[in-house]
C-alpha positions in Angstrom: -8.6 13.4 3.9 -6.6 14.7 0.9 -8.4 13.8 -2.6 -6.4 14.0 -5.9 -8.1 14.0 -9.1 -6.8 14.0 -12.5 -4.3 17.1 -12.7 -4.9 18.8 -9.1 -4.5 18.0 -5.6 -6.1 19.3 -2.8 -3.6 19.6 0.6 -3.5 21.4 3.9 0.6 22.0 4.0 1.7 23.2 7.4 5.0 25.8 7.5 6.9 26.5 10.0 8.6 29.3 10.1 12.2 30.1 11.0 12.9 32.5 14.2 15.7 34.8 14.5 16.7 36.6 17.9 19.2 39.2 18.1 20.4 39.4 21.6 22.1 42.7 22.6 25.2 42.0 25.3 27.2 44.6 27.1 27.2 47.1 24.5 27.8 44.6 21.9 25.7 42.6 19.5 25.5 39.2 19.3 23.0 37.9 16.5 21.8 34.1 17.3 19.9 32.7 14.5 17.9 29.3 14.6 16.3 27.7 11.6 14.1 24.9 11.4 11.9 23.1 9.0 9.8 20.3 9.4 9.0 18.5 6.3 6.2 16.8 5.3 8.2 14.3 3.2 9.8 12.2 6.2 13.3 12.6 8.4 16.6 14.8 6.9 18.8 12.2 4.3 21.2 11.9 7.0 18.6 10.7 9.7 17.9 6.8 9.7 14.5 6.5 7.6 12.3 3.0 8.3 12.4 0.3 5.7 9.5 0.1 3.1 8.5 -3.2 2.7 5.8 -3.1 -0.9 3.5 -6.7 -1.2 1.7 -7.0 -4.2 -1.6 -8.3 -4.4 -3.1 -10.6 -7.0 -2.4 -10.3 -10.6 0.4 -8.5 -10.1 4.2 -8.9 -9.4 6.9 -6.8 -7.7 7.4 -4.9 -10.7 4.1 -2.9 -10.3 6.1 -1.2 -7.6 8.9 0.1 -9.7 7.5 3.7 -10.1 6.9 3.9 -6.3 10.4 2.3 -5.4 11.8 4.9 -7.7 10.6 8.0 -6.0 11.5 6.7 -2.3 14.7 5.9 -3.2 15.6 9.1 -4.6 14.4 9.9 -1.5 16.9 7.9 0.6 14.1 5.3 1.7 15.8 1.8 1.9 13.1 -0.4 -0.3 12.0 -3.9 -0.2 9.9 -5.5 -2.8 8.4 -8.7 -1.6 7.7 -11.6 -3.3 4.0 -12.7 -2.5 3.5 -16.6 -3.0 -1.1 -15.7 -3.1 -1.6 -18.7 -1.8 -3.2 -17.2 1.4 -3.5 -14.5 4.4 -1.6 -17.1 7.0 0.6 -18.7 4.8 1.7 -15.3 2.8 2.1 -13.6 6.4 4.6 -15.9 7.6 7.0 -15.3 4.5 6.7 -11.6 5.4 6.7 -11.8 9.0 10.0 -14.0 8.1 11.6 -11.0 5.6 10.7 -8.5 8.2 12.5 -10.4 10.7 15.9 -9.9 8.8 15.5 -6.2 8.1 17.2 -4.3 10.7 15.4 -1.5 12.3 11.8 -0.4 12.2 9.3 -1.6 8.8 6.4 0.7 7.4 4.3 -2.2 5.5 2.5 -1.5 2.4 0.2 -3.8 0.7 -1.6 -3.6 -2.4 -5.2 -4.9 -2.8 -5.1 -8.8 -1.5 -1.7 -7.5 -0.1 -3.6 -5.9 2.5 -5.3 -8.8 3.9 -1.0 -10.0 4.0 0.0 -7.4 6.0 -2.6 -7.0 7.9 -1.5 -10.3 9.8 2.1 -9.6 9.1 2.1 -6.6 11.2 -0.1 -7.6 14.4 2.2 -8.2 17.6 5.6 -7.1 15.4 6.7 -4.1 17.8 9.2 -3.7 14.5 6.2 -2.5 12.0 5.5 0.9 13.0 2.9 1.7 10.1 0.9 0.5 7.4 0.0 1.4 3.9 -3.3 0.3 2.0 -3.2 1.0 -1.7 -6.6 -0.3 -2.9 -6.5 -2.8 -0.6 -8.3 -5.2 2.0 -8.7 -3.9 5.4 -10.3 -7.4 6.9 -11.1 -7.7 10.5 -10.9 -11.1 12.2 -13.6 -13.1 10.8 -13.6 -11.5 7.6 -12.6 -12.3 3.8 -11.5 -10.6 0.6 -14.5 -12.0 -1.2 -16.7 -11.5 1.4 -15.9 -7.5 1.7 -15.9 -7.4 -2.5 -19.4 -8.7 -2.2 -20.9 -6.7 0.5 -20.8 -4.0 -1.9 -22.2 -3.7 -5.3 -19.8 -2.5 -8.4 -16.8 -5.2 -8.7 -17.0 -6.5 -12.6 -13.4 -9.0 -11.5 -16.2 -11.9 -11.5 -16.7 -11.5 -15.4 -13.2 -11.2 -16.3 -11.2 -14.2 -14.6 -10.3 -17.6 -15.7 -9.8 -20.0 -13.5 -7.2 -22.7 -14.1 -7.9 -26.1 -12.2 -4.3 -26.9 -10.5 -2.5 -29.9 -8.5 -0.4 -29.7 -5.5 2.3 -31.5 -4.7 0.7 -33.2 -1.9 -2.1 -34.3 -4.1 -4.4 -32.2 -3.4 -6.6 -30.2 -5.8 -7.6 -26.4 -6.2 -8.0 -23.6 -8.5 -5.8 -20.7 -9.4 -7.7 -17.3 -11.1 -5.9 -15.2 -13.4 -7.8 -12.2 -15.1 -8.2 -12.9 -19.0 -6.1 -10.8 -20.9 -8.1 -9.4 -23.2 -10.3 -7.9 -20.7 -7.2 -7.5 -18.5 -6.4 -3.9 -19.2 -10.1 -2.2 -18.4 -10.7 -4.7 -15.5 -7.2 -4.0 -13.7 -5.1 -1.4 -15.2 -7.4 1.0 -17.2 -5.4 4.6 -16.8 -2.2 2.2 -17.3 -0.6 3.0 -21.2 -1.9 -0.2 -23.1 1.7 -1.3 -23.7 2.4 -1.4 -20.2 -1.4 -2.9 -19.4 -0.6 -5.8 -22.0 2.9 -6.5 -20.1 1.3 -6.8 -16.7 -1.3 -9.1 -18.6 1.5 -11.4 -19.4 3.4 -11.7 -16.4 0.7 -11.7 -13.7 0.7 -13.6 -10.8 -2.6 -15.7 -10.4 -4.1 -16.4 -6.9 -5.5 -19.2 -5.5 -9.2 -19.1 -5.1 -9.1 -20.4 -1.6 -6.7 -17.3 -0.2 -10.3 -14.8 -1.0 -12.1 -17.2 1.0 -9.6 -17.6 3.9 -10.7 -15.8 7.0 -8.6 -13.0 9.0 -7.5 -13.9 12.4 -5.9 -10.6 13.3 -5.9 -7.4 12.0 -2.8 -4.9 12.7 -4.6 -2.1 11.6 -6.4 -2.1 15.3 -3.3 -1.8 16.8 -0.8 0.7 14.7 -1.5 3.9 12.5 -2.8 3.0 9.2 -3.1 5.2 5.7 -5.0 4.5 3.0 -4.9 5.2 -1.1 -8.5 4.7 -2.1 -8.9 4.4 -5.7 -12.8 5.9 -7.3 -12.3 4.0 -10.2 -11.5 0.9 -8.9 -13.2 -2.7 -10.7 -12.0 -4.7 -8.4 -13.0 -3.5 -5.3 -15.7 -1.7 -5.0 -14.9 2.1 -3.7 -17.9 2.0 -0.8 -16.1 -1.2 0.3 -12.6 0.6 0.4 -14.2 3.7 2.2 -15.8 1.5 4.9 -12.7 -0.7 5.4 -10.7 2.8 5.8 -13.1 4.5 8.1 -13.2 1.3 10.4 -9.7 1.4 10.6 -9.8 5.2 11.5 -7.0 5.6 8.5 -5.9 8.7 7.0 -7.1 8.8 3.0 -6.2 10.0 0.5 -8.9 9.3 -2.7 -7.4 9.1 -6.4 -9.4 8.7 -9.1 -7.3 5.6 -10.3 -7.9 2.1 -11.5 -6.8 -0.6 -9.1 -3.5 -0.2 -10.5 -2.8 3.2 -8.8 0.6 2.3 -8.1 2.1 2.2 -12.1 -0.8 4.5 -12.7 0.2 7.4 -10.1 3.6 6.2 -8.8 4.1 9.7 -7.0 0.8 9.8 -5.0 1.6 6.6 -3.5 4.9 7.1 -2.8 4.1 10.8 -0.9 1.3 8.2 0.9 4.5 6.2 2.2 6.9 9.0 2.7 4.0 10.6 5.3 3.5 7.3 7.0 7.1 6.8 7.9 7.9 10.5 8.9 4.2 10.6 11.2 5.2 7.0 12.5 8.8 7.3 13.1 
């Protein structure tokens, strides 16, 4: 587990060193040398890298990904940012599973908070995902809810700070979509983000609909393919024992920030290493 705190990080970083022979030949010397390095960060530029595919969770849109898209494409990552419609697990999973399906080559998936309960049935049977990511996110096993893991442990405030908006489908039928109320937007969601930036997420956020925290898992990819997860301490949303159980079931490797649930505009370059290790370990 690697845990990064405000200003330091904590990492075991493995070296290899390079070898050089000298090999002595009929009276004259030949001098062989061999150099390699492994790094950490995932395959050489000019080795095919996997494509990241980023889902937002709730609240959010693709744009809380730009700090993360900017560090993995300066490191050669190709990037995808989906668009999540947060209208629920099933229905959000096939618009991924269909975007995957036109990506060529092999997919780490990363999801962000309800994002995770999206690729988490995204990713199960798809021989083309060959990693996932969980940045403050739902781990659910089949059977399980968002809601229902927020609740089983004490400490998520989201409750107090939503407003739900009664909606109308096109079919007629009836729901209710929750957005977080802006004024309380920034220390429920975001509150390491600048408030500038906080109050611009506030405006553009995505709401979700009420039903997709109720809707059970029927799969869960993260029983069948590596998984690593960014654990935030100072998370509102969902309560950090509930992300440290989810992770531990899932035998994931963690890293622990102590972050809001925005840990992706809050700590774009923690995340991003989170990715970069995924793909190189999984490719």
């Amino acid at each position: 587990m690697v845990v990064v705190g405000r200003g330091r990080t904590r990492r075991r970083v493995v070296r290899t060193v390079s070898v050089v022979a000298a090999v002595v030949v009929a009276g004259s010397v030949a001098v062989a040398c061999a150099a390699e390095t492994t790094s950490q960060a995932g395959p050489g530029e000019d080795a095919p890298k996997p494509t990241i595919v980023l889902e937002h969770g709730a609240f959010a849109d693709a744009s809380s990904w730009d700090g993360v898209i900017e560090k993995l494409r300066s490191d050669h990552y190709p990037v995808v940012a989906a668009a999540n419609p947060l209208r629920g697990p099933a229905m959000d999973a096939t618009g991924l599973r269909g975007l995957i399906s036109h990506i060529n080559g092999p997919v780490i998936l990363v999801g962000h908070s309800y994002g995770g309960s999206v690729i988490s049935a995204a990713g199960a049977g798809n021989d083309q995902v060959e990693g996932l990511v969980y940045v403050a996110a739902f781990l659910p096993a089949p059977g399980e809810t968002a809601l229902g893991l927020t609740n089983q442990f004490p400490g998520s405030t989201l409750p107090g700070a939503v407003n739900p908006v009664p909606v109308t489908n096109i079919d007629g039928s009836t729901g209710t979509d929750l957005y977080i109320q802006q004024d309380k937007f920034r220390d429920q969601f975001a509150a390491d983000v600048a408030p500038d930036r906080a109050a611009l997420m506030a405006a553009r956020q995505r709401p979700i609909a009420q039903s997709a925290l109720d809707e059970k898992a029927t799969v869960a990819a993260w029983t069948e393919k590596p998984s690593w997860d960014v654990i935030t301490t100072e998370d509102k949303n969902i309560p950090v024992a509930a992300q440290r159980f989810m992770a531990e079931r899932a035998h994931a490797h963690v890293t622990e920030v102590a972050a809001s649930h925005s840990v992706a505009v809050s700590h774009p370059d923690v995340v991003a290493g989170v990715i970069e290790q995924a793909a190189h370990d999984s490719h």
